[in-house]
Chimera marker file (.cmm) of the C-alpha trace (Angstrom):
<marker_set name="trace">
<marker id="1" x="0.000" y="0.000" z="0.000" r="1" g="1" b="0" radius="0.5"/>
<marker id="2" x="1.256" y="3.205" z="-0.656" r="1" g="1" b="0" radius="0.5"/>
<marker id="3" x="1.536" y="6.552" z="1.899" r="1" g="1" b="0" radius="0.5"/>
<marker id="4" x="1.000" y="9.630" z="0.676" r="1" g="1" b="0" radius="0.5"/>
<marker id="5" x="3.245" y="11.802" z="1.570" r="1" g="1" b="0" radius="0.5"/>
<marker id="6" x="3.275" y="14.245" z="4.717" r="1" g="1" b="0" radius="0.5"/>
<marker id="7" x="4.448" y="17.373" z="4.765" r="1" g="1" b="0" radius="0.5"/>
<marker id="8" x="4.074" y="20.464" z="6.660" r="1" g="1" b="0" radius="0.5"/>
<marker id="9" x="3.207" y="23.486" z="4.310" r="1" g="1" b="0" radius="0.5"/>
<marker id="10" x="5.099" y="25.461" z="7.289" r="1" g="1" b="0" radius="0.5"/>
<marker id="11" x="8.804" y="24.104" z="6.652" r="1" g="1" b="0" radius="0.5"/>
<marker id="12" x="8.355" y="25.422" z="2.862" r="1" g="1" b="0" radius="0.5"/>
<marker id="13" x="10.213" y="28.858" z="2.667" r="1" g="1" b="0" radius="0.5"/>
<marker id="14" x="9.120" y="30.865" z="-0.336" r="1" g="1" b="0" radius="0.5"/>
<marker id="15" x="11.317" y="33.622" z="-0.378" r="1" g="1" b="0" radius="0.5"/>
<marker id="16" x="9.803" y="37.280" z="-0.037" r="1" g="1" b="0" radius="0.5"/>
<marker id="17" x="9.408" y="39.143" z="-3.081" r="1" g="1" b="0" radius="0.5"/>
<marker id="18" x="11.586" y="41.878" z="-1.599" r="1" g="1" b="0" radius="0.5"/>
<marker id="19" x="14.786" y="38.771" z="-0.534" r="1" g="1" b="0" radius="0.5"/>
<marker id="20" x="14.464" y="37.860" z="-4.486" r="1" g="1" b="0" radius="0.5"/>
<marker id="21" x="16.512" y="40.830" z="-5.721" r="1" g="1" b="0" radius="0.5"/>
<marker id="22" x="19.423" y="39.691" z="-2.909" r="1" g="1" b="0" radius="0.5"/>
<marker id="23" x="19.548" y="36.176" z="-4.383" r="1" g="1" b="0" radius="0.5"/>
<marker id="24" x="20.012" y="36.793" z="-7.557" r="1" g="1" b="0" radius="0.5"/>
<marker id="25" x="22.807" y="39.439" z="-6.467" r="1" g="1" b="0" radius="0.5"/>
<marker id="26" x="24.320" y="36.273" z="-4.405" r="1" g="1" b="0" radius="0.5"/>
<marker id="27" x="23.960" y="33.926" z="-7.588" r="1" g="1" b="0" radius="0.5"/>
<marker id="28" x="25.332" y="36.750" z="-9.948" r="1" g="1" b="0" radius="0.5"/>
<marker id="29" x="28.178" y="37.203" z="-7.651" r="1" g="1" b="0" radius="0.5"/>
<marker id="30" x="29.079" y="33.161" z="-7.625" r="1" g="1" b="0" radius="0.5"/>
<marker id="31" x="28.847" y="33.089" z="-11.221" r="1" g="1" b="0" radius="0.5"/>
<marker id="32" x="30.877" y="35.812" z="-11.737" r="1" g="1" b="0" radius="0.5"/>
<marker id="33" x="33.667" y="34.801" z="-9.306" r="1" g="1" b="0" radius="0.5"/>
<marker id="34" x="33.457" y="31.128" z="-11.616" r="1" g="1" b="0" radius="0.5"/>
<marker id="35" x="33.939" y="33.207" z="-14.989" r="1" g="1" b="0" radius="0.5"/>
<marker id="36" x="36.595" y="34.848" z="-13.349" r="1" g="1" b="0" radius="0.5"/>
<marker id="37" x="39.103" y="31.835" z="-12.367" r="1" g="1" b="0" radius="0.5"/>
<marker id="38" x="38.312" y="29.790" z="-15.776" r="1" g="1" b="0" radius="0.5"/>
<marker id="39" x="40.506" y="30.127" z="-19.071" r="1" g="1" b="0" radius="0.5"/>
<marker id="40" x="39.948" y="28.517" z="-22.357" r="1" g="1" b="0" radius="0.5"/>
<marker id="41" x="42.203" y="25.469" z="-22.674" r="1" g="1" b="0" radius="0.5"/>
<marker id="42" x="44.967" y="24.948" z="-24.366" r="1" g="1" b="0" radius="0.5"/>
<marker id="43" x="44.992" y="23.104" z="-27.716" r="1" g="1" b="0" radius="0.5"/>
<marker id="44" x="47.225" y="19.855" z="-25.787" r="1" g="1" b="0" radius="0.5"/>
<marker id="45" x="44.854" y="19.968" z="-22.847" r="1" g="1" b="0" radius="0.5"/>
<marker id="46" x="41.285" y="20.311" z="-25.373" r="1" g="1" b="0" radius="0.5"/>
<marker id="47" x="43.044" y="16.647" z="-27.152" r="1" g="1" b="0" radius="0.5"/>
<marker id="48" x="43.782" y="15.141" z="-24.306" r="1" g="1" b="0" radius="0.5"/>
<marker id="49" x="39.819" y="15.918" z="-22.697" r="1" g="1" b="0" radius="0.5"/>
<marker id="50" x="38.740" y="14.703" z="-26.498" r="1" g="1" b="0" radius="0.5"/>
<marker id="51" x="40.877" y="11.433" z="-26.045" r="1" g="1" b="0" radius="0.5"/>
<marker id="52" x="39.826" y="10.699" z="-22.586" r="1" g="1" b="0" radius="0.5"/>
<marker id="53" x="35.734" y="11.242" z="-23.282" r="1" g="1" b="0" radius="0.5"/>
<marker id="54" x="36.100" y="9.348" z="-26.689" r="1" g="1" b="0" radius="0.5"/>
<marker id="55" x="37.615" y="6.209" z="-24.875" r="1" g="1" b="0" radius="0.5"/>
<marker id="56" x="35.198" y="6.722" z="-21.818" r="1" g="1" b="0" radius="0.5"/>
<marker id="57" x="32.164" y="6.519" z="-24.134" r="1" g="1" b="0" radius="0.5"/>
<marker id="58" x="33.908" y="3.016" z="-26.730" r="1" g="1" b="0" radius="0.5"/>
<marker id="59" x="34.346" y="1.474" z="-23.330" r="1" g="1" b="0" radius="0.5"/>
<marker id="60" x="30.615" y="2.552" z="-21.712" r="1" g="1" b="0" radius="0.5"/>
<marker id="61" x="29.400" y="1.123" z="-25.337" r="1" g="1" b="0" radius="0.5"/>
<marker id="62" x="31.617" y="-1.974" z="-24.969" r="1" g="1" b="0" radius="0.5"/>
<marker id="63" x="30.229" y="-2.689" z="-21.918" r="1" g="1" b="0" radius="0.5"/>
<marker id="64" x="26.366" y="-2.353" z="-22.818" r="1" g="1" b="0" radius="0.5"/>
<marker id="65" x="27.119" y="-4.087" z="-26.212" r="1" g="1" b="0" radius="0.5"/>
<marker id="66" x="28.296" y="-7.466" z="-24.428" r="1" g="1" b="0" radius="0.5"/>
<marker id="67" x="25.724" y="-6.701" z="-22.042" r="1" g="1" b="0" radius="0.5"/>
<marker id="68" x="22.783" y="-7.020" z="-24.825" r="1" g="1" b="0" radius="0.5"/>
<marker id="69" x="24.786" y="-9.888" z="-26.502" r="1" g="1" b="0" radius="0.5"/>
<marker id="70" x="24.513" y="-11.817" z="-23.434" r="1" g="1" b="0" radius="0.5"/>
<marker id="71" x="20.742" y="-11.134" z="-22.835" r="1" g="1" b="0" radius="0.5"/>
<marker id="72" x="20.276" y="-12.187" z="-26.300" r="1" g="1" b="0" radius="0.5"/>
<marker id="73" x="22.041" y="-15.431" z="-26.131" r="1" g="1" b="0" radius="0.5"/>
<marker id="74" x="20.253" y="-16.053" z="-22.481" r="1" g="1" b="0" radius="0.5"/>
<marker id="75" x="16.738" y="-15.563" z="-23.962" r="1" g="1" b="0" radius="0.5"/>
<marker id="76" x="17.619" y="-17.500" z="-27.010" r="1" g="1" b="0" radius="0.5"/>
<marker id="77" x="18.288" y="-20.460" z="-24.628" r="1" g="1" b="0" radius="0.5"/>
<marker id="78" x="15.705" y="-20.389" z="-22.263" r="1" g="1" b="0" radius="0.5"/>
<link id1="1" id2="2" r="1" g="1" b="0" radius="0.2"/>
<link id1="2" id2="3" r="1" g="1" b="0" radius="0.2"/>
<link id1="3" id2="4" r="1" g="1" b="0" radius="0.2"/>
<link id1="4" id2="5" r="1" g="1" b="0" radius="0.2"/>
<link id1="5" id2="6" r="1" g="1" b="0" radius="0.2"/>
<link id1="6" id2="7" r="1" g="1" b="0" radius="0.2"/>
<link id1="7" id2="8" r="1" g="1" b="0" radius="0.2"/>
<link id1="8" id2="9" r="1" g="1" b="0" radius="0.2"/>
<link id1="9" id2="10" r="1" g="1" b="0" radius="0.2"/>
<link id1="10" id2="11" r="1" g="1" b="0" radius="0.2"/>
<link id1="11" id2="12" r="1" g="1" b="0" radius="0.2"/>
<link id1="12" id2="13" r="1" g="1" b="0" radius="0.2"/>
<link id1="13" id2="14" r="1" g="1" b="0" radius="0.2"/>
<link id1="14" id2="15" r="1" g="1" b="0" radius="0.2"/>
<link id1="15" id2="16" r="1" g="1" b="0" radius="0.2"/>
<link id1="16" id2="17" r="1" g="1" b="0" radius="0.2"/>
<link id1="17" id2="18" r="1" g="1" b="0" radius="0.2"/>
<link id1="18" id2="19" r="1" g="1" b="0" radius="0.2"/>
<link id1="19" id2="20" r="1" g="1" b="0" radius="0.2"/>
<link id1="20" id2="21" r="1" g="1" b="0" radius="0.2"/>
<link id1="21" id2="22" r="1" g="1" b="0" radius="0.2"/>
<link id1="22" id2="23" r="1" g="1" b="0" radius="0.2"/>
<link id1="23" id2="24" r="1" g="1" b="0" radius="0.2"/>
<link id1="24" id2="25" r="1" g="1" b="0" radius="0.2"/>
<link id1="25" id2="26" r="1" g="1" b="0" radius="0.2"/>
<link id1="26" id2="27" r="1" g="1" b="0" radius="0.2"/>
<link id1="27" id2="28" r="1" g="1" b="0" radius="0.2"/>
<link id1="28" id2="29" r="1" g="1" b="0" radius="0.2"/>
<link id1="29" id2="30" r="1" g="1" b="0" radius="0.2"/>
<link id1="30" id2="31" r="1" g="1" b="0" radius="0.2"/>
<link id1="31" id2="32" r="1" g="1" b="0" radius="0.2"/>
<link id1="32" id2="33" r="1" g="1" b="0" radius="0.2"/>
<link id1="33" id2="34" r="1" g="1" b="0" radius="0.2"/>
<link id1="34" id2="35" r="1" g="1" b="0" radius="0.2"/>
<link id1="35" id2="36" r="1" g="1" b="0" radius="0.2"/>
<link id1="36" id2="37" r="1" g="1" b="0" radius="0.2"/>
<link id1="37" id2="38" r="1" g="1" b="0" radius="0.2"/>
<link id1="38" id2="39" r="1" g="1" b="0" radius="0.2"/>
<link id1="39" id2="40" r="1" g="1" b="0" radius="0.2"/>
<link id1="40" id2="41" r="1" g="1" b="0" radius="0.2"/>
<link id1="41" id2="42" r="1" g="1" b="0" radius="0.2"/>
<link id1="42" id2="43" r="1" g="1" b="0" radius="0.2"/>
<link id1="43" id2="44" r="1" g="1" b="0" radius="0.2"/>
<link id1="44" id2="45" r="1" g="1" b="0" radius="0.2"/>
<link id1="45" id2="46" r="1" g="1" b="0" radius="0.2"/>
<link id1="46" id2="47" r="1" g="1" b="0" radius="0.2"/>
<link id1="47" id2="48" r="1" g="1" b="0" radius="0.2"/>
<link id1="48" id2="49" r="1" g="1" b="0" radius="0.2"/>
<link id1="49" id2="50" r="1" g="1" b="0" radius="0.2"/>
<link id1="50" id2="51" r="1" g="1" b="0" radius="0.2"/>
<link id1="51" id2="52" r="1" g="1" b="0" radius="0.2"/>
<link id1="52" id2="53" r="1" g="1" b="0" radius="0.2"/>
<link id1="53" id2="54" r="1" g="1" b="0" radius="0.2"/>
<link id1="54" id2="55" r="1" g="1" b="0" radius="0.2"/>
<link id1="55" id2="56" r="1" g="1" b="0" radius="0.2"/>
<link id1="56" id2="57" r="1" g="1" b="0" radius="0.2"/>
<link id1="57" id2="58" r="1" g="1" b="0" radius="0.2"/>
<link id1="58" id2="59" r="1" g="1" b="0" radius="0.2"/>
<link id1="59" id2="60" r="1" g="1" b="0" radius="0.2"/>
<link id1="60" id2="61" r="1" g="1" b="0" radius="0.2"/>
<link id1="61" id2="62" r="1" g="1" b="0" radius="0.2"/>
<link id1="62" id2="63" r="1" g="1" b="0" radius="0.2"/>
<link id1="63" id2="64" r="1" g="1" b="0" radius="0.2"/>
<link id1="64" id2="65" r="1" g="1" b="0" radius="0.2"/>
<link id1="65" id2="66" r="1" g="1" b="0" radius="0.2"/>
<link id1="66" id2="67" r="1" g="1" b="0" radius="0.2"/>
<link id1="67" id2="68" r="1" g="1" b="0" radius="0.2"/>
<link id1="68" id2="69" r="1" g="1" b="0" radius="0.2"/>
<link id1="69" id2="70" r="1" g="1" b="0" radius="0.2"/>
<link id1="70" id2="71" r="1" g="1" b="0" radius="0.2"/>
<link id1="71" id2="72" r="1" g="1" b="0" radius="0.2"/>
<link id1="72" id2="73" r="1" g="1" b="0" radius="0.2"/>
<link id1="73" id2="74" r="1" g="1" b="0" radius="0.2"/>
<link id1="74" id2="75" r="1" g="1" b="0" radius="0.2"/>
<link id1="75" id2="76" r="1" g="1" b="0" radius="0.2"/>
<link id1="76" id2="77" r="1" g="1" b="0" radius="0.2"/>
<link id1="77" id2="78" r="1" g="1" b="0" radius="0.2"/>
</marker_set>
């Protein structure tokens, strides 16, 4: 059987309209301070990232290849 789920509409905080204008001045700060420490790569770094990602995703499709060949060969037995 399933619960529903309790909650008490108390513990939501919706933030004032007046505190909105002060987030977004917190969020706008944090992004800029992130823009502000990044660089664009370098051409040997950008291959090597390429490299890396292109072998991640052969070996993620390896792996779920053999994984369907198995379930194929399994069903085709059973």
């Amino acid at each position: 059987m399933v619960t529903p789920i309790e909650f008490n509409p108390d513990d939501i905080k919706i933030p004032k309209l007046k505190e909105i204008p002060g987030i977004l001045r917190k969020k706008a700060r944090e992004y800029k301070r992130v823009l502000a420490i990044t660089r664009k790569p370098k051409m040997n770094e950008f291959q090597a990232i390429v490299k890396v990602t292109g072998l991640g995703m052969i070996v993620i499709g390896l792996i779920g290849f053999t994984i369907f060949i198995i379930v194929q060969l399994m069903s085709k037995l059973a």
